[in-house]
C-alpha positions in Angstrom: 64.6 -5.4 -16.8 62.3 -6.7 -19.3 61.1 -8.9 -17.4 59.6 -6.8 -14.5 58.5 -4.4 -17.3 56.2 -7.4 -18.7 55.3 -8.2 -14.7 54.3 -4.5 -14.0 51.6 -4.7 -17.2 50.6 -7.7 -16.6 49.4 -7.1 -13.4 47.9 -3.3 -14.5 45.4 -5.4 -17.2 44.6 -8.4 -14.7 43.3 -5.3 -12.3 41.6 -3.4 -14.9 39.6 -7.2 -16.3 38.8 -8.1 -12.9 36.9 -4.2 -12.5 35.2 -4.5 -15.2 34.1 -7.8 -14.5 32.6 -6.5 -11.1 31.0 -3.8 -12.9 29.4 -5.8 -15.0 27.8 -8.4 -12.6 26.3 -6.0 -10.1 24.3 -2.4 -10.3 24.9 0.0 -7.4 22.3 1.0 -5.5 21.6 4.6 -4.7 23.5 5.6 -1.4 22.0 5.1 1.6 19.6 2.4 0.2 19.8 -1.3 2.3 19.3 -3.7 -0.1 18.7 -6.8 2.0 15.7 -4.8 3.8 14.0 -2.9 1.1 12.3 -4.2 -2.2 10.7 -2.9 -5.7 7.1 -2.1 -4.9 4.3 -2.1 -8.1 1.6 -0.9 -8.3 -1.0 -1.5 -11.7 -4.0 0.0 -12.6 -6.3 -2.2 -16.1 -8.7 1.1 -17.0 -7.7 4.1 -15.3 -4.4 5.9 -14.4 -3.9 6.6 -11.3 -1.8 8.6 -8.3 -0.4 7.0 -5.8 0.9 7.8 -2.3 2.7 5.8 0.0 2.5 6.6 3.5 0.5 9.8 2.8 3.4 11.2 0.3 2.1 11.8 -3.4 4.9 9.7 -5.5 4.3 10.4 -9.2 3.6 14.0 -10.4 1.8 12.8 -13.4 -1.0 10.3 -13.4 -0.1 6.7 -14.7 -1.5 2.9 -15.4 1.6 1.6 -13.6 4.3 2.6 -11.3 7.2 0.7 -9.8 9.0 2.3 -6.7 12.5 0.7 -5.9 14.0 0.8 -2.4 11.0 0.6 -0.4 11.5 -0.4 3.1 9.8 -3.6 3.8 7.3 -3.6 6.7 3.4 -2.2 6.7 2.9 0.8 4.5 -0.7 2.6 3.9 -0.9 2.6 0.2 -3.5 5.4 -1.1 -4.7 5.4 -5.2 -6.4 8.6 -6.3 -8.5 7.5 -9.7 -7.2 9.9 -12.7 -11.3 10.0 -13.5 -14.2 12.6 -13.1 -15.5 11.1 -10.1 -11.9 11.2 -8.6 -12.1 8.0 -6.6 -9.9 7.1 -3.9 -9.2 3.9 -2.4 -6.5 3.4 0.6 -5.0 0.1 2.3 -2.4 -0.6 5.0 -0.7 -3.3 3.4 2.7 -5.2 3.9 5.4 -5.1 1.4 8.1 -7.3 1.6 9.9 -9.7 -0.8 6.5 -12.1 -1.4 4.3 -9.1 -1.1 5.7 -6.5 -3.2 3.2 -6.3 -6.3 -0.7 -4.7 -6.0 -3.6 -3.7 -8.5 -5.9 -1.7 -8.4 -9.5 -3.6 -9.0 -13.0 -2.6 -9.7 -16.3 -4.9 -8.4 -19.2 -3.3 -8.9 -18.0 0.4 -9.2 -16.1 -0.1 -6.1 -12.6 0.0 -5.8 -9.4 -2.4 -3.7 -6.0 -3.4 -4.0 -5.4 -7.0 -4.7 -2.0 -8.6 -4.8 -1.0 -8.6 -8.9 1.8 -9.7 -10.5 3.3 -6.6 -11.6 3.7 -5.0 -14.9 6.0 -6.1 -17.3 7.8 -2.8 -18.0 6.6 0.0 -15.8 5.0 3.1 -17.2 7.1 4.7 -14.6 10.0 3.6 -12.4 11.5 5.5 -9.5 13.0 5.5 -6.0 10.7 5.8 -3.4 9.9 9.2 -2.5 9.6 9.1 1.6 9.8 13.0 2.6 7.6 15.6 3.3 7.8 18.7 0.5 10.9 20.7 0.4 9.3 24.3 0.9 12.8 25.7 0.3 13.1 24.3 -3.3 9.2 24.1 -3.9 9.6 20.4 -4.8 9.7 17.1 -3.2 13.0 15.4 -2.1 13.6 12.6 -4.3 13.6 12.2 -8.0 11.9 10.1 -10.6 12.2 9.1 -14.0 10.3 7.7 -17.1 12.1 4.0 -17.5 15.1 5.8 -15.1 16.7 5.7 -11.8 17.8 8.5 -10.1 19.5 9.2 -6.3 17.2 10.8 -3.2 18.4 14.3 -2.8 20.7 15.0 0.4 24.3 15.0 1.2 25.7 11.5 0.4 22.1 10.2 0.1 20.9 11.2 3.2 17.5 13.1 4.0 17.9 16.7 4.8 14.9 16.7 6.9 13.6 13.8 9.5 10.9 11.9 7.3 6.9 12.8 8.8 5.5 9.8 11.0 3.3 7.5 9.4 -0.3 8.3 9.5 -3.0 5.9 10.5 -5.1 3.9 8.1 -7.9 5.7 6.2 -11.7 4.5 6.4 -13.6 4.1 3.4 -14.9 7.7 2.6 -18.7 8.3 3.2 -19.7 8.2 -0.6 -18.1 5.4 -1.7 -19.3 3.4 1.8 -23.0 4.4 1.3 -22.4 3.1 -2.3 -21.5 0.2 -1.1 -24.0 -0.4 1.6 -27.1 0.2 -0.8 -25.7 -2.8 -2.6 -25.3 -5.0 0.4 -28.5 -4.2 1.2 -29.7 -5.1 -2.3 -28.9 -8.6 -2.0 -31.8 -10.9 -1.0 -30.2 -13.2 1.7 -28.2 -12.8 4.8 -25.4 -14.9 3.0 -25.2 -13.0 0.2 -25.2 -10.1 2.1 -22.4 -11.1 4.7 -20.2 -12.2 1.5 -20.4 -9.1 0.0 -19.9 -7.1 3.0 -16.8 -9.6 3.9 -15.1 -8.7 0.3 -15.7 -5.1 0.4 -14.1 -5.0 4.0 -11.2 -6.8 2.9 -10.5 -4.1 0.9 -10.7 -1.1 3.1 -10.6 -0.2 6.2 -13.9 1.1 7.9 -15.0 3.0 11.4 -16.9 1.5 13.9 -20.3 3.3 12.5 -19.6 1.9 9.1 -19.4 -1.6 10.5 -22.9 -1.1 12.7 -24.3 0.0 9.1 -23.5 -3.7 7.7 -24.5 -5.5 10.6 -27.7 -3.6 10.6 -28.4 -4.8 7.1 -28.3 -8.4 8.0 -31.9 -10.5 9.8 -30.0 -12.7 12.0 -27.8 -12.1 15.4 -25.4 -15.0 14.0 -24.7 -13.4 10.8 -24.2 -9.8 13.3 -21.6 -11.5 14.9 -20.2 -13.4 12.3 -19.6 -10.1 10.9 -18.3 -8.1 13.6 -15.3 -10.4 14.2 -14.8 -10.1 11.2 -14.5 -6.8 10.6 -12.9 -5.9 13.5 -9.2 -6.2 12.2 -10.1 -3.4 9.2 -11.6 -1.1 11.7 -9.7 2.2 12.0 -11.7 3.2 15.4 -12.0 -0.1 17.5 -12.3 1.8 21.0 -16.0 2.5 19.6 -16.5 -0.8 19.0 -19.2 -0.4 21.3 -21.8 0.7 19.4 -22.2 -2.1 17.7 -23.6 -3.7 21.0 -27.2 -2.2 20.3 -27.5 -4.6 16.9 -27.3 -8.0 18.8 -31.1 -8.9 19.8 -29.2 -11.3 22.6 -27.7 -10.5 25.0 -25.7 -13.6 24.8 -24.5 -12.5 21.6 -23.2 -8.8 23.2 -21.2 -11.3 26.0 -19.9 -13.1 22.9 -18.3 -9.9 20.8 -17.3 -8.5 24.5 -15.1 -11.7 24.9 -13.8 -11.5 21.4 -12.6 -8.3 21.8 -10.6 -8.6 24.9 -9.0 -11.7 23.6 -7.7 -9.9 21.0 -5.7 -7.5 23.7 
């Protein structure tokens, strides 16, 4: 009798070891979160704090330097920073976040603004779950939850989203103020290199319309540097079915045939 007495504990304390063990080598995520598909997204900011919406939902209700968003579904996102300044500056870019990809900051060349990649902040000003729903008119208040230095579970029954989550929009294009801002200083520069690798940086970090891109090529002297240009710019335009006005720039026709064929091969 003493024996299975002995047996009966021992096996109770092995169980409860072997829990706390578990509990101790992993965290568990918020319900309804994938792990192997989503990824801690951060975003940094060296002068100004900033707000920052992913997808064209606001995330933080308070305006930070640094911001790290857990369970963010990896894929393309459009990432938009709103400047915590007097000029209220804005910069947006579709990016993708995934597991090498996961870390942006928020640079300044010449009064402009981008998103390079960074390598994070060391401790967040502010960490949170993703917040991925439109606003809860109901409640008055977004659904999701966030925290300084905290974690906290999307609102729902058992994690799930009361409401289908809005589509996606489409990229932004650089807005008019900051793009003429930028085009007086491309115009500034004294040669058609100069010119095109200015142009080429600031398109790299946002996306443009078709008439913004004809504005650049219009500030370069030579057809070859046009079309250099063009190509280039085609990936970041947010309007390319009007690609066509860029035609009028070229003095050659051979160079129109040249951007023609470049487009369709990219169909």
């Amino acid at each position: 009798m003493k024996k299975t007495l002995f047996s009966l504990a021992s096996m109770v304390m092995l169980m409860a070891l072997l829990g706390m063990a578990n509990m101790g080598l992993a965290q568990r995520p918020p319900q309804g979160a994938v792990p192997n598909s989503r990824v801690s997204l951060v975003v940094t900011s060296d002068q100004t704090a900033f707000w920052l919406f992913v997808d064209d939902v606001l995330q933080n209700e308070q305006s930070v330097m640094s911001i790290q968003l857990d369970y963010v579904p990896e894929g393309d996102h459009y990432l938009r920073v709103e400047m915590d300044d007097p000029d209220h500056r804005t910069v947006g870019q579709l990016v993708r976040v995934d597991y090498a990809h996961r870390s942006f900051r928020i640079e300044r060349y010449r009064h402009l603004l981008g998103l390079s990649p960074g390598y994070g902040a060391p401790r967040p000003e502010l960490v949170m779950t993703m917040v991925s729903l439109q606003p809860n008119h109901a409640h008055g208040h977004l659904t999701g939850q966030s925290s300084w230095f905290g974690y906290h579970q999307p609102a729902g029954q058992h994690g799930q989203p009361s409401v289908a989550p809005p589509p996606a929009p489409g990229p932004m294009a650089m807005s008019e103020p900051d793009f003429n801002q930028a085009l007086e200083m491309v115009r500034k520069e004294h040669f058609d290199s100069n010119r095109l690798s200015l142009a080429k940086q600031i398109t790299r970090q946002n996306m443009l319309t078709a008439s913004q891109i004809k504005k650049f090529c219009q500030t370069f002297e030579f057809d070859n540097t046009k079309l250099d240009f063009a190509k280039f710019a085609y990936s970041r335009c947010v309007d390319p079915e009007r690609y066509f006005l860029l035609y009028d720039v070229f003095a050659f026709d051979s160079n129109k045939r040249a951007l023609d064929t470049f487009i369709q091969q990219q169909h």
